[in-house]
Backbone bond lengths (Angstrom), bond angles and torsions (degrees), N, CA, C in turn:
res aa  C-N    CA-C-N  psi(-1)  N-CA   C-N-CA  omega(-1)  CA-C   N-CA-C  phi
1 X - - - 1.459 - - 1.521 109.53 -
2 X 0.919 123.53 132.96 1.265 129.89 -174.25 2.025 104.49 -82.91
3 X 1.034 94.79 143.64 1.784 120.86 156.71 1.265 95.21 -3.97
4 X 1.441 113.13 138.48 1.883 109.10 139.96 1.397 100.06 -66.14
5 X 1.317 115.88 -166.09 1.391 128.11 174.92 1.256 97.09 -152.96
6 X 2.053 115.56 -179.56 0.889 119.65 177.30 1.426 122.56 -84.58
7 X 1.753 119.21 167.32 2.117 101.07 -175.56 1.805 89.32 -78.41
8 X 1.520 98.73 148.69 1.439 120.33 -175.34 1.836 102.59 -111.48
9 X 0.967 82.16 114.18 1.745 82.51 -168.60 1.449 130.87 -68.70
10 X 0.962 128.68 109.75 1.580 121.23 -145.36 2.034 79.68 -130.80
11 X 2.082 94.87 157.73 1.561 98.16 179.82 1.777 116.56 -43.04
12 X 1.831 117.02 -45.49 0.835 147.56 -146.13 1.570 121.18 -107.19
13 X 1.475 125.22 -35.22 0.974 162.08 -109.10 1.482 146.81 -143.25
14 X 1.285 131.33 76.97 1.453 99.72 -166.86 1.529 112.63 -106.04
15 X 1.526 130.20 89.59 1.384 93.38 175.92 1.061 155.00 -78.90
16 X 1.221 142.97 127.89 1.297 154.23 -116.65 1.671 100.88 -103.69
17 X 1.255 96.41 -66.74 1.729 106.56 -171.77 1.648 111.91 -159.58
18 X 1.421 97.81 123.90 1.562 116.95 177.72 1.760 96.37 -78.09
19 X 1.861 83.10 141.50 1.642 113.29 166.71 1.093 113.48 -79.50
20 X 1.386 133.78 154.80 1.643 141.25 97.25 1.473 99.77 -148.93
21 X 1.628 97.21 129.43 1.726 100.08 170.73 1.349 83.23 -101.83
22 X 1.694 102.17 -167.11 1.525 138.28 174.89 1.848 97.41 -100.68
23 X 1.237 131.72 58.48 1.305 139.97 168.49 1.545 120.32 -49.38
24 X 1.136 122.18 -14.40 1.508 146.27 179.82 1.590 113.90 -117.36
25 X 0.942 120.46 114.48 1.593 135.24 157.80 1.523 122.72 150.09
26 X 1.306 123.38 -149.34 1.330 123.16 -170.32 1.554 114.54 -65.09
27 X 0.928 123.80 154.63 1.185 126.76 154.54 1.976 122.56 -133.28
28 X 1.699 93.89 163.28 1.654 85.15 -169.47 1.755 112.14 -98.89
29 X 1.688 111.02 109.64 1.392 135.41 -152.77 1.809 104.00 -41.36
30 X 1.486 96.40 -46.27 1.360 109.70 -170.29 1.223 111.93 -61.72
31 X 1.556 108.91 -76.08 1.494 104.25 170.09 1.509 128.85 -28.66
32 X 1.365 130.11 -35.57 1.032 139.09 -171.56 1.970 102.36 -91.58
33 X 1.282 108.23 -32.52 1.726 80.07 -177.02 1.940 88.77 -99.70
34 X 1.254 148.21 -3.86 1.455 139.41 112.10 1.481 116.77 9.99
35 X 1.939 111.32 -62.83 1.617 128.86 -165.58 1.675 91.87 -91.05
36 X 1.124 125.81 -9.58 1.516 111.85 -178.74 1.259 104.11 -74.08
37 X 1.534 98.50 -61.47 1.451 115.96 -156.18 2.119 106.23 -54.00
38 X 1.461 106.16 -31.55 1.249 92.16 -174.89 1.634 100.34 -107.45
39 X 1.109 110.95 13.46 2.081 119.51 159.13 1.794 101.44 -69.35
40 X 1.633 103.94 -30.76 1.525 84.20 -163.19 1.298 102.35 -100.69
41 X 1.587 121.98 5.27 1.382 122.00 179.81 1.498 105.80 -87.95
42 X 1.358 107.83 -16.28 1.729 118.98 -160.75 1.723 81.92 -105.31
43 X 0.724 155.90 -29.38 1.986 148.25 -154.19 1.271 91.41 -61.69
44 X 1.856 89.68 138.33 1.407 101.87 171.65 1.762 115.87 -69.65
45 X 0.997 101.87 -32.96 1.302 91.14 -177.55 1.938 123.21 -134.83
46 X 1.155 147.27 -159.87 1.316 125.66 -153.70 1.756 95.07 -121.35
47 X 1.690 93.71 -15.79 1.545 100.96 -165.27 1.887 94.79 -86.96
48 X 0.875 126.02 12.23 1.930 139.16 163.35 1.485 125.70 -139.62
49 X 1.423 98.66 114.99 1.538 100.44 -176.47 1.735 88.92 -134.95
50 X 1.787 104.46 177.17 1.177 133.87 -169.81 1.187 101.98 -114.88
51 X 1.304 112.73 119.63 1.453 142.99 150.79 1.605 132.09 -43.72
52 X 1.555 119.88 63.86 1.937 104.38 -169.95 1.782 90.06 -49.53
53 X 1.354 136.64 -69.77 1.466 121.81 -149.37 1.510 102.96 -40.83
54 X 1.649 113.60 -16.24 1.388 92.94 -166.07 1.428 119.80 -74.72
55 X 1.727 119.03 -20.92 1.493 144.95 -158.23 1.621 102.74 -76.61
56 X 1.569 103.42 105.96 1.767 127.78 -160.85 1.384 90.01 -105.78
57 X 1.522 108.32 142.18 1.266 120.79 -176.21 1.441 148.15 -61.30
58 X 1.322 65.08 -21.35 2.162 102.47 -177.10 1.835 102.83 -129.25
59 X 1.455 113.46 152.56 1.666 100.04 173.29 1.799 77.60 -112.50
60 X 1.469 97.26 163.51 1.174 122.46 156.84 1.530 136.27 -113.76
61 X 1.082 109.70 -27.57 1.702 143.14 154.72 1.565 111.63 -71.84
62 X 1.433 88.73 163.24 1.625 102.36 176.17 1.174 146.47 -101.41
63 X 1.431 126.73 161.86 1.950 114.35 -150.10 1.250 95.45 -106.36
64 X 1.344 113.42 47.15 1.756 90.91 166.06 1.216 135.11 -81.23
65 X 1.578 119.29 -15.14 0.899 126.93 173.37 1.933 126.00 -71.15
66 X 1.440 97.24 -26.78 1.302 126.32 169.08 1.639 127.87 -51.59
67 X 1.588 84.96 -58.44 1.557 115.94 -176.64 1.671 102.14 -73.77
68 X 1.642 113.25 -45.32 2.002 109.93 -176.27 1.465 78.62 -59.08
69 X 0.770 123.15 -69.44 2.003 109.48 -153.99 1.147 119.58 -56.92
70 X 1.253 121.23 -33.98 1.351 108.94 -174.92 2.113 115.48 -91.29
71 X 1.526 102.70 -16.12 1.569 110.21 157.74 1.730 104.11 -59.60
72 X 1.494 111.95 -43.02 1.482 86.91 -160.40 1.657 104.28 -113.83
73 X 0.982 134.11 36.80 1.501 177.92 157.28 1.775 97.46 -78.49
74 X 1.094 111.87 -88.15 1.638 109.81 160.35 1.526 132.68 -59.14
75 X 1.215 107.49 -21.61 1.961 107.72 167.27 1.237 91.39 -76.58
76 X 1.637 142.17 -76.75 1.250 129.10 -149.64 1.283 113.33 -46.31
77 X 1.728 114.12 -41.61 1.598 125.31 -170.37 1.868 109.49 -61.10
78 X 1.757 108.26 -21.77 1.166 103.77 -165.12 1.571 123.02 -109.56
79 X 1.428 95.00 -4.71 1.592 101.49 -160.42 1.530 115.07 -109.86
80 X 0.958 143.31 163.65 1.623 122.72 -172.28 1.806 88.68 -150.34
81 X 1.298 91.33 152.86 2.072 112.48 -175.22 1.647 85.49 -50.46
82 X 1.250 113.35 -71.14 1.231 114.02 -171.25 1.633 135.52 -18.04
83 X 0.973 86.17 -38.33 1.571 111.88 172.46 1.423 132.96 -74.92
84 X 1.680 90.23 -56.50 1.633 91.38 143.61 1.361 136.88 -44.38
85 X 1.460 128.81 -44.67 1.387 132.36 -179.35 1.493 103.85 -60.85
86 X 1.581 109.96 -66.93 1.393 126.45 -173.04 1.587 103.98 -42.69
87 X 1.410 129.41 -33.91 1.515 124.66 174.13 1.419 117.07 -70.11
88 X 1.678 124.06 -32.12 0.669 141.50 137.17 1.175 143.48 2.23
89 X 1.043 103.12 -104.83 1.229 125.59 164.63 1.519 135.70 -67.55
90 X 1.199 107.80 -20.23 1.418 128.52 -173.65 1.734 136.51 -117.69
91 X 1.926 80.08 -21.93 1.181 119.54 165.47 1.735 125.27 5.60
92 X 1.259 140.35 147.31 1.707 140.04 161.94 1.438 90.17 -174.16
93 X 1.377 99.00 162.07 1.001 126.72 -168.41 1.711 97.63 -57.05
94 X 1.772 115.25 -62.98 1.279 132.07 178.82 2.432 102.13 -23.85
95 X 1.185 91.74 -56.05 1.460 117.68 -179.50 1.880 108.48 -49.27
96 X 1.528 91.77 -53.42 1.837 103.54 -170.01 1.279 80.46 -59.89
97 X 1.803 138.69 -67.24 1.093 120.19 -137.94 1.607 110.97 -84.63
98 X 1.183 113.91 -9.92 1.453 90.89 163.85 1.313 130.43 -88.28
99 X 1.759 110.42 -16.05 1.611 111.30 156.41 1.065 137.93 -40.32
100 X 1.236 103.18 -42.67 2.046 129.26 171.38 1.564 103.49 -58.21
101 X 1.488 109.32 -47.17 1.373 114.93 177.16 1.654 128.16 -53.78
102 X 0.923 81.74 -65.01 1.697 94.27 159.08 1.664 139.64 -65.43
103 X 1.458 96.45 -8.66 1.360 106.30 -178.49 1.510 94.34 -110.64
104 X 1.503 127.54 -4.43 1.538 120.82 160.99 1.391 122.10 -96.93
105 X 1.630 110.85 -21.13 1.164 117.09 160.55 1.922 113.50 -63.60
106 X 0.907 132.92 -16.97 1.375 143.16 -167.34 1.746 94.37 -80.44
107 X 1.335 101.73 -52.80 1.757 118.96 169.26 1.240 122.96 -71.64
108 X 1.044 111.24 -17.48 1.473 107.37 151.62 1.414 142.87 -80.63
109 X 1.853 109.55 -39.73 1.504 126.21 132.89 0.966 111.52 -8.34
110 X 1.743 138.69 -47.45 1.591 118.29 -145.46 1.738 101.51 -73.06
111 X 1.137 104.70 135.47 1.842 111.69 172.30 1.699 106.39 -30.07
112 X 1.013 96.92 179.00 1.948 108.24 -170.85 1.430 94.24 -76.54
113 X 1.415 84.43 -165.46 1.773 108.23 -164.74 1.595 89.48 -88.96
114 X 1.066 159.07 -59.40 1.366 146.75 -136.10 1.288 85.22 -100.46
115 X 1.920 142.70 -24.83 1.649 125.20 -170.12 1.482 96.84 -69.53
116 X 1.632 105.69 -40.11 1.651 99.27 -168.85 1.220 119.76 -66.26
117 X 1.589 129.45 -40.99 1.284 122.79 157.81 1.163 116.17 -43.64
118 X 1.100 111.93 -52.86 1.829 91.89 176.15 1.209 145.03 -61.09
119 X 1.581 112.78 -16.76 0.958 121.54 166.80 1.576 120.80 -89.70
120 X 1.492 107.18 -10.05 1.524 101.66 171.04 1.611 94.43 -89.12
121 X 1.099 122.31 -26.23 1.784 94.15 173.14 1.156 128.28 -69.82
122 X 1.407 115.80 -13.07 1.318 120.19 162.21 1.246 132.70 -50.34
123 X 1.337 92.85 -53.47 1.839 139.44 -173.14 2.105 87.76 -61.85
124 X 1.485 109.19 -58.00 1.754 114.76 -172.28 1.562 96.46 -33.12
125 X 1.715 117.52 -59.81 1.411 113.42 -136.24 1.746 96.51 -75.94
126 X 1.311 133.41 35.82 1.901 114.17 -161.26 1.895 67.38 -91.70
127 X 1.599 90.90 159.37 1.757 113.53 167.35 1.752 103.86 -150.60
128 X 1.073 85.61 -179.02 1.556 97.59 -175.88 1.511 107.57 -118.28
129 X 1.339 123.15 123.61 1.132 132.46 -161.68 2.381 97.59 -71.33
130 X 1.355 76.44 147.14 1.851 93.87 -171.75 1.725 92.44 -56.84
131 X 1.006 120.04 -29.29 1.687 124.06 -167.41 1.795 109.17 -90.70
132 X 1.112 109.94 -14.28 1.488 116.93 -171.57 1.676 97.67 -46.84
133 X 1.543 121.08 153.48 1.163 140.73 147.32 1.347 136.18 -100.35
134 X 1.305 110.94 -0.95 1.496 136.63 -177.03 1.564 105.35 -47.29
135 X 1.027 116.43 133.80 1.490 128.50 139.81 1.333 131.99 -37.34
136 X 1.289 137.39 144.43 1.451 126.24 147.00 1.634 118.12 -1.55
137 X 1.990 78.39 -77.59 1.532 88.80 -152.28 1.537 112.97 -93.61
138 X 1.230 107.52 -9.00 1.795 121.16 163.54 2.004 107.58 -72.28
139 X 1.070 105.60 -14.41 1.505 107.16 -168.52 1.679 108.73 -90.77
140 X 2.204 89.35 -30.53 1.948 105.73 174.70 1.328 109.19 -62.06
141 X 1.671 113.37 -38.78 1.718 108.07 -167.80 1.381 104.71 -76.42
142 X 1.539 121.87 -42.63 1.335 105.32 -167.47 1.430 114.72 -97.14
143 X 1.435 135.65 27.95 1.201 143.37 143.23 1.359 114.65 -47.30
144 X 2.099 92.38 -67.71 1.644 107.44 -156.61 2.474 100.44 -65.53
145 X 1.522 95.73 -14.12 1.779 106.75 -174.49 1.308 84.75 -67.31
146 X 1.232 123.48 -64.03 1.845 130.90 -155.61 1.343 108.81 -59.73
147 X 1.800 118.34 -33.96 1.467 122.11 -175.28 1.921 99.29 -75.04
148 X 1.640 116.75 -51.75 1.247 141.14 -157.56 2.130 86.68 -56.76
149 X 1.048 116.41 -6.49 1.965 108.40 -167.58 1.493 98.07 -102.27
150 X 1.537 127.34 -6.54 1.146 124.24 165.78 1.423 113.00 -52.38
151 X 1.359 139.13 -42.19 0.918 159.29 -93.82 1.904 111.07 179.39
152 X 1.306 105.14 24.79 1.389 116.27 -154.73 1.829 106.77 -1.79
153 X 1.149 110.47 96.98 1.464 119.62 -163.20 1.630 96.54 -151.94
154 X 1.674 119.11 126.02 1.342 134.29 -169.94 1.440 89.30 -104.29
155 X 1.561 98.98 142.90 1.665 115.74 145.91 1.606 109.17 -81.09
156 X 1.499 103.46 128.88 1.703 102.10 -171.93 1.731 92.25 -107.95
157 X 1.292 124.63 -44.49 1.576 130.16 -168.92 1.506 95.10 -136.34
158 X 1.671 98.88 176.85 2.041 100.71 163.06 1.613 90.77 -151.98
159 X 1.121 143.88 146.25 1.154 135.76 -154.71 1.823 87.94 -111.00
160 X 1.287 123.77 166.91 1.195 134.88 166.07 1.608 102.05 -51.35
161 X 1.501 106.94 154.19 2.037 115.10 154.02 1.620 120.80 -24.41
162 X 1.129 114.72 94.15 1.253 92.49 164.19 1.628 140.19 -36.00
163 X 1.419 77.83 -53.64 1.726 104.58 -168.54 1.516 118.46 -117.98
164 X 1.754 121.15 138.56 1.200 94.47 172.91 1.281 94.45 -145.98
165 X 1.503 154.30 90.48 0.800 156.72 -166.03 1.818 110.07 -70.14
166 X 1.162 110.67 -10.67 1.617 105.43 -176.98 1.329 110.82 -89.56
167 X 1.209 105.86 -23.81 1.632 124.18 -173.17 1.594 127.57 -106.25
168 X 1.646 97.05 -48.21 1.744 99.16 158.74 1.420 125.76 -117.24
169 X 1.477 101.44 149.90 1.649 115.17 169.05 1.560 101.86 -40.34
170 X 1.277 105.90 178.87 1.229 121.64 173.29 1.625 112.81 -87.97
171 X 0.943 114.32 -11.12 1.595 124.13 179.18 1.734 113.41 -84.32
172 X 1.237 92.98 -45.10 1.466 106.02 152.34 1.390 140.72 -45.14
173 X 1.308 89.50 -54.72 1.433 102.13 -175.90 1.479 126.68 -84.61
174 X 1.796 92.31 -9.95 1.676 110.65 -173.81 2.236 81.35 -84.24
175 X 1.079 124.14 -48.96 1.094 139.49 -139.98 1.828 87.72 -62.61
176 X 1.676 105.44 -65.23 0.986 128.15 -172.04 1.560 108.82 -48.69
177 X 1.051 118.40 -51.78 1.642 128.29 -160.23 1.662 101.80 -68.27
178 X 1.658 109.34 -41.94 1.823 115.58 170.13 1.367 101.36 -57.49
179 X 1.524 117.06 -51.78 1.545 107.15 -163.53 1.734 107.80 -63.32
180 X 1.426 120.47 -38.28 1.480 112.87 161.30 1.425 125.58 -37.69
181 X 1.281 99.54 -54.79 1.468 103.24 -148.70 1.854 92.51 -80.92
182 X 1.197 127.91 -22.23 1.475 127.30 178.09 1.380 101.03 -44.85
183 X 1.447 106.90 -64.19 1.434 141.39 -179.33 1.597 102.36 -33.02
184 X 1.371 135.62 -58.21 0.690 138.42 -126.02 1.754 107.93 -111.86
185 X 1.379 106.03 124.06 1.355 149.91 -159.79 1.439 92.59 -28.90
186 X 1.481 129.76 140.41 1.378 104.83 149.87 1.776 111.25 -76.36
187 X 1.228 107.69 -169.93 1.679 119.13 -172.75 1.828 110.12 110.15
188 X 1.313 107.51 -157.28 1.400 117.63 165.96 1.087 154.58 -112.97
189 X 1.103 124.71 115.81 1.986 134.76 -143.92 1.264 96.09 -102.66
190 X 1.124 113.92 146.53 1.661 120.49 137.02 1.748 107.03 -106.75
191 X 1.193 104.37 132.75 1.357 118.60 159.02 1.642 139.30 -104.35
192 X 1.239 102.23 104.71 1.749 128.24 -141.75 1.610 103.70 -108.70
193 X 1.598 119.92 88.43 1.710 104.05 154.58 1.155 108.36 -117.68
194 X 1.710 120.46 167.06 1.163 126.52 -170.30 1.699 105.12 -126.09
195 X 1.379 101.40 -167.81 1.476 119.72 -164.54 1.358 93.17 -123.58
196 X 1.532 126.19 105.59 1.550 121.53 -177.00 1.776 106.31 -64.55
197 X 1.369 97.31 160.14 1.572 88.60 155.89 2.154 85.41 -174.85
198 X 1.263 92.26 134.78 1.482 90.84 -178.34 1.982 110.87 -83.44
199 X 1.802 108.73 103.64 1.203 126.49 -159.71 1.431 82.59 -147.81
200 X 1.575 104.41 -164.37 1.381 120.21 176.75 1.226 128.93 -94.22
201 X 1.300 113.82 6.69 1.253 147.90 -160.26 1.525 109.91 -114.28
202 X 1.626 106.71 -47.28 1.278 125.49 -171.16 1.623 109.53 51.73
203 X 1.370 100.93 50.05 1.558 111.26 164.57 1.658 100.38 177.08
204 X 1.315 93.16 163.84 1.818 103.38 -163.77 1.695 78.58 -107.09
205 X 1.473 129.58 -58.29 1.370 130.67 -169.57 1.248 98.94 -153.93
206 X 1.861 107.13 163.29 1.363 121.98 162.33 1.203 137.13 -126.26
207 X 1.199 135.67 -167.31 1.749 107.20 160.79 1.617 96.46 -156.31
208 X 0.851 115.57 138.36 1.275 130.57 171.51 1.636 124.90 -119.74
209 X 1.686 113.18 148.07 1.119 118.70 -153.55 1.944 91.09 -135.16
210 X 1.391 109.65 167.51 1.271 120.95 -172.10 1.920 107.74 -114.44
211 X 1.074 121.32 122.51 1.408 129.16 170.14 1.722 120.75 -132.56
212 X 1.878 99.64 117.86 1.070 116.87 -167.26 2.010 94.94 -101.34
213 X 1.106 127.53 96.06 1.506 115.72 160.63 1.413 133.82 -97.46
214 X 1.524 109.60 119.15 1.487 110.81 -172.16 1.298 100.47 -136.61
215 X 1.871 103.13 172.79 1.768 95.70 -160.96 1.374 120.80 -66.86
216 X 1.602 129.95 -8.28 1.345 145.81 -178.29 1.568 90.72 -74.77
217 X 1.246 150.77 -66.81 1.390 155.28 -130.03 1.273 107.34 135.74
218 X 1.676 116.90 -167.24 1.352 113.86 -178.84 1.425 117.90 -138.44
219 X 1.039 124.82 170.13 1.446 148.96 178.86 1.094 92.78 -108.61
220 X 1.996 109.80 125.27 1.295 147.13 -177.41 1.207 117.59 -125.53
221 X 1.629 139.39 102.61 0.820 134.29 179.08 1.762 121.76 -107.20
222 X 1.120 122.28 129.30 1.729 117.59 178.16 1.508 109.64 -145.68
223 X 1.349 102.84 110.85 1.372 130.24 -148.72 1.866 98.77 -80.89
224 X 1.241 136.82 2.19 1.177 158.26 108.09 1.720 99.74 8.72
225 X 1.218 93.01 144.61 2.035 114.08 168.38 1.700 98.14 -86.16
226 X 1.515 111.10 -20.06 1.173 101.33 167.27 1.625 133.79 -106.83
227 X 1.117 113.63 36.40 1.461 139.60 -158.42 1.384 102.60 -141.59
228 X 1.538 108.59 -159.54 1.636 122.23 -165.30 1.766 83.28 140.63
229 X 1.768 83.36 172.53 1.272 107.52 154.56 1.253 148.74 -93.81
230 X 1.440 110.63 107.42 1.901 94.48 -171.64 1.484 114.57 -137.52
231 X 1.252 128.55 164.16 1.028 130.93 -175.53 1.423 103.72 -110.24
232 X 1.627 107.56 154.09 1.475 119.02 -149.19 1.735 95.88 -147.12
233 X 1.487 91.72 118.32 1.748 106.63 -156.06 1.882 88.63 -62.53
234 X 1.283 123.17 159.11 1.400 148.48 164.08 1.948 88.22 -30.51
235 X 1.332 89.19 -89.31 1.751 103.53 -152.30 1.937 98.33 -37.89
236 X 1.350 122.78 -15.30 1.642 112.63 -161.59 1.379 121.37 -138.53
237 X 1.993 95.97 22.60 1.525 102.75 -178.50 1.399 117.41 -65.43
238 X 1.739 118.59 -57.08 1.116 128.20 171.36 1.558 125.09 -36.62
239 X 1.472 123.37 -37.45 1.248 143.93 -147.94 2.119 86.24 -86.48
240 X 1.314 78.25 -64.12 1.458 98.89 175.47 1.678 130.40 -29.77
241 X 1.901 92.25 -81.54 1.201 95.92 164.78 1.549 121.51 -72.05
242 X 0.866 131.24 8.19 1.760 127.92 170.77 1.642 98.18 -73.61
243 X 1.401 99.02 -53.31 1.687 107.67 -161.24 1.691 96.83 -57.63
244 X 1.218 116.26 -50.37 1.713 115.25 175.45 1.015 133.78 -96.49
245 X 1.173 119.08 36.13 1.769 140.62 161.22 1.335 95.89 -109.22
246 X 1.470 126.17 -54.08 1.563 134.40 161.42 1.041 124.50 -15.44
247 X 1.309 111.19 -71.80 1.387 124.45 -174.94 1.703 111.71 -83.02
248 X 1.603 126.32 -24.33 0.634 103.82 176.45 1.506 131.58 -107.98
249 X 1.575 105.94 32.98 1.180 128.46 160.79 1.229 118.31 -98.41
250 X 1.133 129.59 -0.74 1.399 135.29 -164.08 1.488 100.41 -111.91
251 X 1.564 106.52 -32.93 1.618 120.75 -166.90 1.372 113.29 -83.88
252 X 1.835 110.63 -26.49 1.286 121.00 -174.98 1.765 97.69 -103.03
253 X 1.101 118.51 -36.27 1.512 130.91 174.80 1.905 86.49 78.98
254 X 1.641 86.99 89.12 1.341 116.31 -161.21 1.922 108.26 -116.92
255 X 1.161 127.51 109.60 1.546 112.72 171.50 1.645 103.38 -106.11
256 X 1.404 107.52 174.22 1.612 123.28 140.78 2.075 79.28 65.12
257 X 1.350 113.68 61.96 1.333 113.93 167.09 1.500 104.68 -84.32
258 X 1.396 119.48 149.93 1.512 120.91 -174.78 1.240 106.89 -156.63
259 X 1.437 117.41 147.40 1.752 110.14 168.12 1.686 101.25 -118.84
260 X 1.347 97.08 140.48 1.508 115.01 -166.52 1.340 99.05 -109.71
261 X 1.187 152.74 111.18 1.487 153.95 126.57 1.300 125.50 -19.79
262 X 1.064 121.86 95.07 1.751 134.86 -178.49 1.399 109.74 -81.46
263 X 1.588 110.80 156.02 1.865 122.16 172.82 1.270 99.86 -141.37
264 X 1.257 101.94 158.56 1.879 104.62 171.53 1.532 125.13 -82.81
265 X 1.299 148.42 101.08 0.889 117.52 -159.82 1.257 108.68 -87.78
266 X 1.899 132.63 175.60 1.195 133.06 -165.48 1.478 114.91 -46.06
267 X 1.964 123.60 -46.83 1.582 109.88 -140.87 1.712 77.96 -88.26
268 X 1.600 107.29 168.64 1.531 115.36 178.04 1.392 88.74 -113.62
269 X 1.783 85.58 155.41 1.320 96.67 172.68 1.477 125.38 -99.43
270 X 0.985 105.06 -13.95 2.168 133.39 -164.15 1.264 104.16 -155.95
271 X 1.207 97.78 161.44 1.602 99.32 -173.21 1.967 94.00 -102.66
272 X 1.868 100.07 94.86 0.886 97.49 -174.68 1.921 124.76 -61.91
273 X 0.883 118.69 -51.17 1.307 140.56 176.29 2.041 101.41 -35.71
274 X 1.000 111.42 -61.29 1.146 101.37 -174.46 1.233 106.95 -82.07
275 X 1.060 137.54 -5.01 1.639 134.79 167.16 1.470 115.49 -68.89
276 X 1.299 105.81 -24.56 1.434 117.73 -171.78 1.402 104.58 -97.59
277 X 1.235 121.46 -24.10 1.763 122.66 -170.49 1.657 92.61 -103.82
278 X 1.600 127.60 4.38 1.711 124.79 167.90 1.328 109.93 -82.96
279 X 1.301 112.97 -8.63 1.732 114.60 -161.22 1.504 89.30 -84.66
280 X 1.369 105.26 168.89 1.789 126.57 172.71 1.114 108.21 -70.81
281 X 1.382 115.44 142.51 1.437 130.69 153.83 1.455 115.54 -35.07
């Protein structure tokens, strides 16, 4: 994992910390059919389970889905309402910058480069049982629930499509995506579209992205070579994230984009707290 870095000051913008993992290479077999076996004890539902034959030795694909959960897997474990207000309300600059601090230290927490592959190969094998009755879009929420238990992590909401390029203009869809995101809860999202393909899976690939919303603006994370972490002032979140959900549905050839609202649930998985107080000053 590379360095944090310093915030780079942009009109809009702060970035926080540049990506590149090692998203490609070995992974450790055991550990990962280990994460099956208790993926299928944790599944939201009976009509999706995890595959050990499916758990491949090497990934070739990418952990983003791995990496959003386990960044905000450690924010939920670390951050308290309280805190929020007190920034709030009480707020200085001195204050912003150690929020940023701590919310990159959280990103730094995430396990190494070979744990996260492994846990997205875990995460690869979920399917949809031959008997399922699910819907489309009943089959989207309780995928991203069944992936979110790696990570003892609840689906609390899933917001409507962002985007639908087959169906709306772009005026629409700019229109639609603000009226979501107004809507939309503060706390922590993952934002999840996929690559259809009619299989058992009902997707060829997906990609998922990380969304932190609080009353200042938000922290955006996309675990992508073309991403990082940055924070995105109040007045230019919407503007913002439209433009890069946009593009990066178009880039991944992405439908049925959604943001899902996560909670922590009781058992831990890591001893979050001290993972976060190991990082550097």
């Amino acid at each position: 994992m590379n360095e944090s870095i310093d915030a780079i000051q942009t009109p809009n913008t702060n970035l926080l910390y540049s990506t590149f993992w090692q998203n490609q290479g070995p992974i450790n077999v055991s550990s990962a059919q280990n994460q099956v076996q208790r993926l299928n004890q944790q599944r939201s539902s009976n009509d999706i389970y995890f595959s050990r034959n499916k758990v491949e030795s090497e990934l070739n694909n990418g952990v983003c889905t791995a990496h959003c959960l386990s960044f905000l897997s450690i924010y939920l474990r670390s951050f308290s309402n309280e805190t929020l207000v007190w920034m709030t309300t009480r707020g200085n600059e001195a204050v912003f910058k150690n929020w940023n601090d701590r919310v990159v230290k959280c990103l730094n927490a995430c396990p190494n480069d070979t744990e996260i592959r492994t846990n997205q190969a875990a995460l690869n094998t979920i399917t949809k049982s031959f008997f399922s009755t699910f819907s489309r879009d009943d089959f989207l929420e309780a995928k991203v629930a069944s992936l979110c238990a790696l990570k003892a992590l609840k689906v609390v909401s899933a917001s409507p499509n962002l985007i639908d390029f087959k169906n709306k203009s772009e005026n629409e869809n700019r229109e639609s995506f603000f009226k979501i995101f107004d809507d939309l809860e503060e706390g922590a999202h993952i934002l999840r579209g996929i690559c259809s393909r009619d299989n058992q899976g009902n997707e060829h690939y997906g990609h998922s992205m990380a969304l932190i919303k609080t009353p200042l603006g938000s922290y955006f994370f996309d675990p992508s070579s073309m991403g990082g972490l940055v924070f995105i002032k109040k007045e230019k979140e919407k503007e913002y994230l439209y433009d890069f959900a946009k593009f990066m549905c178009n880039f991944f050839d992405l439908e049925y984009p959604r943001f899902y609202k996560l909670k922590a649930v009781n058992w831990a998985i890591r001893p979050i707290q001290q993972a976060i107080e190991s990082q550097p000053a």
